[in-house]
N, C-alpha and C positions, 0 to 999 in steps of 0.2 A: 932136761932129759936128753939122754943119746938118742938121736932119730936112728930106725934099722932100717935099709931099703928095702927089705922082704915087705913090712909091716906096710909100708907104702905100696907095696904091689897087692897086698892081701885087700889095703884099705879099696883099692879101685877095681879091682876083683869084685866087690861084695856090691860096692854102689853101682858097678855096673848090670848087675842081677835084681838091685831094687828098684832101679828105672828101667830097666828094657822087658823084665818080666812081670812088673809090676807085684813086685812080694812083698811083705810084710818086714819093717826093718829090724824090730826087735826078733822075729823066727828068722832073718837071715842070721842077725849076730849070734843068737843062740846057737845055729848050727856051727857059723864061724869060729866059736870059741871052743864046742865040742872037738872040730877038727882039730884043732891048736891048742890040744891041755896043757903044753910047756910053755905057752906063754907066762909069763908072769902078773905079776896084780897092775903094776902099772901100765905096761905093755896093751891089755886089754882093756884098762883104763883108758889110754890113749886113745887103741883104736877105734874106741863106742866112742868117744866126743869126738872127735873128727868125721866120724860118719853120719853121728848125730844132725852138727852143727849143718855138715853139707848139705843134708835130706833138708833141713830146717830152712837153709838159703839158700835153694839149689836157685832159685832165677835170679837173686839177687848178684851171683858168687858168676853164677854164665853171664850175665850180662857186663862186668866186668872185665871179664875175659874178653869178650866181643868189640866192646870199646878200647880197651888198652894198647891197640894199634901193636899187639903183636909182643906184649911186655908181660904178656903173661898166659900160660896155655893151661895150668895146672890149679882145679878147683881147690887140690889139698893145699898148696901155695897161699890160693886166697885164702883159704878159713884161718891157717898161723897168719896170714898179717892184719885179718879182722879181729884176734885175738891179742897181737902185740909179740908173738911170739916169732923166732931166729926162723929162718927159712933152714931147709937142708944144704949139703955140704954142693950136692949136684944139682942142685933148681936152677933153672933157667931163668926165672921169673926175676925182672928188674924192677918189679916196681916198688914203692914205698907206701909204707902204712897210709901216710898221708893222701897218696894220690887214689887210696881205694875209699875214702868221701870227697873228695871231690869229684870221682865219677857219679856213684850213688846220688848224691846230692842233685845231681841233673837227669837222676833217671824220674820216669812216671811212679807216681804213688805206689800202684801194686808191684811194683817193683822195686821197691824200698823194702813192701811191709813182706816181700816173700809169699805172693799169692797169685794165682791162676788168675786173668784179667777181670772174667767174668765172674769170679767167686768174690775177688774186691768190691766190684762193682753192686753186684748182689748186698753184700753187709754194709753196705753204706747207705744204698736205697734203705734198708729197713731195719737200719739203725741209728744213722744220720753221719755226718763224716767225725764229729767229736768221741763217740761212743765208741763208734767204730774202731777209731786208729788209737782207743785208750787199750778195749780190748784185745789188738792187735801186738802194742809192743808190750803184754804182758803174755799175752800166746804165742810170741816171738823168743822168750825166756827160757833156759830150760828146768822141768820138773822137780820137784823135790820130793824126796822119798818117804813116802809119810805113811804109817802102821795105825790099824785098830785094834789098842789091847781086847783080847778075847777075855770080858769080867766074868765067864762062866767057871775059869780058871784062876786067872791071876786078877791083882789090883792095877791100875798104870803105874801106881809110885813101886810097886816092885817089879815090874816087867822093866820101866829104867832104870833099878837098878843091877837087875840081872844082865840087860843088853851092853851096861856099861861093863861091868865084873869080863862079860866077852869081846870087849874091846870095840864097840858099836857106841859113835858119839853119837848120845840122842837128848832131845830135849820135849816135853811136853808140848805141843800143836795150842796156842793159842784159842781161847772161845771154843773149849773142847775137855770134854770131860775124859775120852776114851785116845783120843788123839796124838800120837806122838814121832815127831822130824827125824830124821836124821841131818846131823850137819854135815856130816862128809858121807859119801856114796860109798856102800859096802855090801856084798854078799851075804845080806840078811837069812836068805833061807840057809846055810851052811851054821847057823848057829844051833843050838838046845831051844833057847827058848820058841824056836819055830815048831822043829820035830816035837815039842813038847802042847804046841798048839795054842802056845800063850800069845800071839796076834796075826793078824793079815796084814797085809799090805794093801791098804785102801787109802784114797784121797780124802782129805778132810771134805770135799762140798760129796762125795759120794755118798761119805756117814753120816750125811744132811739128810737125803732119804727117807733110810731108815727111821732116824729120828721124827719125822714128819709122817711117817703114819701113824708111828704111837702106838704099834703092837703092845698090849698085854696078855699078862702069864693069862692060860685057858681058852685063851682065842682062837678061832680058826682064819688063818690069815692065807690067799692066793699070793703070790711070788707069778706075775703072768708071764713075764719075759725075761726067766731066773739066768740065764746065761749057766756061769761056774759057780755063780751063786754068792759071790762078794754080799747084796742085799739082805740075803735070805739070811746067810747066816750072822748079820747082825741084828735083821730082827729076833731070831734063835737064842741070843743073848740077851736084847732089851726082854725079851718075853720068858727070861730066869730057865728056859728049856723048857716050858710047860705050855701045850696047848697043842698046837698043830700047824706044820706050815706046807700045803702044799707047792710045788715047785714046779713051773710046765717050761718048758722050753719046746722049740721046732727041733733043734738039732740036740740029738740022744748022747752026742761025745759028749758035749758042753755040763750036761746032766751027771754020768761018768765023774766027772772033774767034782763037781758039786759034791756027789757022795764020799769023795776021796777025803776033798777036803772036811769034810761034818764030822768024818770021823775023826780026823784029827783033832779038830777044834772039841771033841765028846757032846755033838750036837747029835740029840737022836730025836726029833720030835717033824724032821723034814721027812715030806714024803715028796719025790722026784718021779711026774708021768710026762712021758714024751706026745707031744702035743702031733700024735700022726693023721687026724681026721678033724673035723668040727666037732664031731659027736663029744668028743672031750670038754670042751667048754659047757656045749649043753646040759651034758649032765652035772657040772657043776652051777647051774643057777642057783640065785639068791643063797648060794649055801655060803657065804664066807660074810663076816664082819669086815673084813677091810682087804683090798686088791692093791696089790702096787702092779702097776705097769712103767717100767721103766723101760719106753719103745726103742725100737732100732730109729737111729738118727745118724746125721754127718757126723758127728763127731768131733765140731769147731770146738767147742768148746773144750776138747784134750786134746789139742795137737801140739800145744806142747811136749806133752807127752808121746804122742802118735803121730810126728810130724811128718811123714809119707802119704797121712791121708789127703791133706787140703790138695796134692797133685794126682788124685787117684779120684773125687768127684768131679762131676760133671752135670749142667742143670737137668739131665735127664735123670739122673741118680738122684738128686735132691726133688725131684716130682713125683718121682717113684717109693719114695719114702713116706713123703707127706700123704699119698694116697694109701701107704702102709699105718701109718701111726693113725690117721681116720679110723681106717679099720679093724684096726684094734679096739681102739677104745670103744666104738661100738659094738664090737661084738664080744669084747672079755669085759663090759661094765655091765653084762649080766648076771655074772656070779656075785656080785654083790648084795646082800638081802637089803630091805626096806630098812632105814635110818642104818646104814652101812654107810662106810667112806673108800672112797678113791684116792692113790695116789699117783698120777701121771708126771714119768719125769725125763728129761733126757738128758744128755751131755751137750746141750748144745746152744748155742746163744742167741740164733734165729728166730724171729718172731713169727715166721713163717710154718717153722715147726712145734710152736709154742705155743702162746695166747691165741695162733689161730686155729689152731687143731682142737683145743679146749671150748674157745668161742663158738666154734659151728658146732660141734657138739650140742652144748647148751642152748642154742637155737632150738632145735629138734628133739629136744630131752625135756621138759617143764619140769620134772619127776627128779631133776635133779639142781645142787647147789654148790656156787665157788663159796669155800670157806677162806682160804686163801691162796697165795701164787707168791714168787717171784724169784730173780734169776741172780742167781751166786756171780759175778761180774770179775772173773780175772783179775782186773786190774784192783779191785776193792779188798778182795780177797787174799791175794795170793798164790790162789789153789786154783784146782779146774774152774770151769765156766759148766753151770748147771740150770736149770729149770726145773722146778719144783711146784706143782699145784696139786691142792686140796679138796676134793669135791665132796658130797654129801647125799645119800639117795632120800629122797623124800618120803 
């Protein structure tokens, strides 16, 4: 590829606004590429992996620079020579691929694995250091683009065939009935079969969830923490559109989005209330067969995906949470009726936000039952890093 110098100005333009303001890196690109409609597909290509990659090794890629005795000033520099790729025609930077591990090599841990000191140190205490640093260089990876055909509409064997007819290399998602990859990265929503509402874009351990409460057609099923509603409206499809699913979120945009999407997808049996008081939950008691909670958490477990978060918490953030996902579950595992079930679940690979949120629960709960648990593992997988448990009202 021709390197453009603009593209190089744009690039550090943008990472300067996701570290000094601390903004979202996918809404910055999105705006970035809004400005720049004449870039081109690879142009835009480039400039999301390079900004990605940065976000992804930002301590790894500064701390290089710091030791290199002056042989390199330019983070974009290091990310082409951790790739194997030509430097530009004006880079300053003399160093050689080689000499960017043998720095590494001598830096500390959390600095290898691209993590905030204390957030390394955190996953190791309560994971151990093998789990940990398996999980790590698979969250160190970046994401793959993975759809859930909507069966309300299409079948998966024709949704690949139609994705392919559009020029979208995709192949079926392994140990997955609805599941389906892209092999190479492409502008999925610009197709038909999107506008047409024949799937999402969802992670394979996300469609794990779903599957794990086990909605059927007739049910009345809570959605406690619907967000845009990725969950909801797969359960909407395991459940053939028949029954009922209400949808509460705090924030009413999120809700918005939710309904946008249902219609798309020809999902009518969501009902979407914006969670503005407690009086919302209450009047929902015992009135649902099965509750998913899928709480606000770090979000370790998708940073591959989301790799601006792991520098955006802080141990007050992750205390702050844990004392959130408590109280949730105790106070939305009341809409639940008697022999209902629970599904709590988050994106994240802490046990801290996991088995022991569920555990103390169950201390103080007799009235209820773990049926099962356990955590989608990165490195096992391939996919996000999730936590998934089962409960049971008595």
């Amino acid at each position: 590829m021709k390197y453009h110098r603009h593209l190089f100005d744009k690039i550090n333009e943008t990472l300067l606004r996701i570290f000094s303001e601390s903004l979202s890196a996918d809404k910055v690109l999105e705006k970035l590429f809004k400005d720049n409609k004449k870039w081109g597909k690879r142009d835009r290509q480039f400039v999301a992996e390079v900004i990605y990659e940065i976000v992804r090794w930002r301590s790894a890629y500064e701390y290089v620079c710091e030791q290199s005795g002056g042989k390199a000033r330019s983070l974009i520099d290091i990310c082409l020579l951790s790739q194997g790729k030509p430097l530009p025609a004006w880079s300053t930077t003399s160093l050689q691929e080689s000499d960017l591990s043998e720095i590494l090599k001598k830096a500390p841990s959390y600095i290898q694995y691209a993590l905030p000191e204390w957030l390394y140190q955190k996953g190791k205490e309560e994971l151990g250091e093998k789990l940990w640093h398996e999980s790590l260089k698979a969250l160190n990876q970046p994401a793959s683009v993975i759809l859930r055909t909507n069966t309300l509409k299409t079948s998966r064997e024709n949704l690949l065939k139609q994705l392919t007819n559009e020029g979208i290399s995709v192949e079926p998602l392994v140990n997955s009935e609805e599941g389906i990859v892209l092999k190479q990265r492409a502008n999925v929503f610009r197709t038909q079969c999107f506008q047409q509402g024949f799937f999402e874009v969802q992670d394979g351990a996300s469609q794990q969830v779903g599957l794990a409460v086990a909605p059927m057609s007739g049910e009345r099923i809570i959605d406690g923490c619907a967000g845009a509603g990725g969950k909801t409206l797969h359960m909407a499809a395991l459940m053939h559109n028949k029954g009922k699913i209400i949808s509460l979120d705090i924030y009413d945009k999120k809700l918005d989005e939710l309904r946008r999407r249902a219609r798309r997808d020809g999902v009518d049996i969501v009902e979407t209330r914006w969670i503005a008081s407690r009086k919302i939950i209450k009047r929902l008691n015992e009135s649902a067969d099965a509750v998913l909670l899928d709480v606000p958490c770090s979000g370790l477990g998708v940073v591959k995906r989301n790799p601006d978060t792991k520098w955006k918490l802080t141990p007050e953030k992750i205390a702050a949470l844990n004392h959130t996902q408590s109280e949730i579950l105790e106070s939305y595992s009341s809409m639940v009726k008697p022999g209902g079930r629970l599904v709590y679940s988050t994106c994240s690979i802490l046990p801290s936000e996991n088995q022991q949120i569920v555990d103390q629960f169950l201390q103080t709960h007799p009235k209820w039952e773990k049926i099962f648990e356990k955590t989608l593992w990165p490195h096992e997988t391939g996919l996000d890093g999730f936590y998934i448990c089962k409960l049971v009202r008595l």
